[in-house]
Every structure is written in structure tokens, then in C-alpha cells.
N, C-alpha and C positions, 0 to 999 in steps of 0.2 A: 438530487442529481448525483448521480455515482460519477466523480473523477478518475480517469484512467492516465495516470504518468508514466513515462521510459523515460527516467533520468538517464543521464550519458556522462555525469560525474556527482561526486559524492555533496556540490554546491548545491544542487537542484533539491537536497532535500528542505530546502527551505518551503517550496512549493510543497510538498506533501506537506510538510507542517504547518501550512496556513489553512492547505483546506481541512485538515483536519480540526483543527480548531475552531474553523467557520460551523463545522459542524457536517460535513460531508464525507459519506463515506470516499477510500479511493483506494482505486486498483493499482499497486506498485507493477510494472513489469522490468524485472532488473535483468534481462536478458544479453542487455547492452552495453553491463558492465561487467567487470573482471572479479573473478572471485571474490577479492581481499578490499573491494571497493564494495561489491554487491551485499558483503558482512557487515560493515560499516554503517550501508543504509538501515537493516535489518536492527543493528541493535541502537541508531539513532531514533527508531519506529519504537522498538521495546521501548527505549526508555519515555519517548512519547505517551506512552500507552499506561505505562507504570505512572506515569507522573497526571494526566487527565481522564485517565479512565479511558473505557473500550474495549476492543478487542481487535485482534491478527491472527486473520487464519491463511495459512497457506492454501494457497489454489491449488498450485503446480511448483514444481522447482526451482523456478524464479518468478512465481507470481503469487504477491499476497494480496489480501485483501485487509483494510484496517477502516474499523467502523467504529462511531465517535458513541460517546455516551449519550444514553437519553432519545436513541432512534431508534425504528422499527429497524428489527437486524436482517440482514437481507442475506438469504440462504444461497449459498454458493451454486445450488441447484437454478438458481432463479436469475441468475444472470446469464444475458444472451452468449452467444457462442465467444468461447474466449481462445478458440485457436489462433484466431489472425493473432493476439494478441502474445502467444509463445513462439511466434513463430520461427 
């Protein structure tokens, strides 16, 4: 199951970090945050990513995607319409 999060402050990255370590891919959309917060989340994920394995691929401008180690990786292509999602 691919989780899709819009934190609304930089506390909510706790939830990206649980399901990431559950083992689920998830869609960050930081649309909803302010530059210097939305950075914050980005290199809290890096260092998520550096420390358990994975990967983070930018979708769009404020939307990443971060896939856990050990899963089939799911091509950016192959995810449903993600415009509601930058909206």
C-alpha cells in the first residue's frame, strides 16, 4: 500500500517515518509547507534513507516519493494521477 502524506508541520514527519520503516512506500506532498520547513522534511527523509536503505525520487517540486528497501520499486510512471495531489 503506497501512503500518501501533506504534513502541515515539520512534527508529522514522524508518520513518514513509521511507515517508512513498516515498510511502505509514501508520497510526501510538501505543498503545504513553507520553504525552510519543506527543506527540513526533505533532509529528515535523506537522512532516513542514508540510514535504512531505499530510495527518494522527486515526482514534482514538492512531491517525493520514498521507497523502503527490499520492495518491488514502483516506477513513477505507474502511479495513478498525482495532480489532485500538487494541487
Amino acid at each position: 500500500m503506497i501512503r500518501t502524506l501533506s504534513p502541515k508541520d515539520y512534527n508529522e514527519v514522524l508518520h513518514i517515518g513509521h511507515f517508512f520503516r513498516k515498510g511502505d512506500p509514501v508520497i510526501m506532498d510538501l505543498t503545504q509547507l513553507s520553504d525552510d520547513v519543506a527543506r527540513q522534511v526533505v533532509d529528515f527523509c535523506a537522512g532516513l534513507i542514508c540510514g535504512r536503505g531505499g530510495e527518494m525520487e522527486r515526482l514534482d517540486k514538492q512531491l517525493f516519493l520514498l521507497q523502503p528497501p527490499a520492495k518491488p520499486r514502483i516506477a513513477a510512471a505507474h502511479i495513478p494521477d498525482l495532480a489532485h495531489l500538487a494541487g
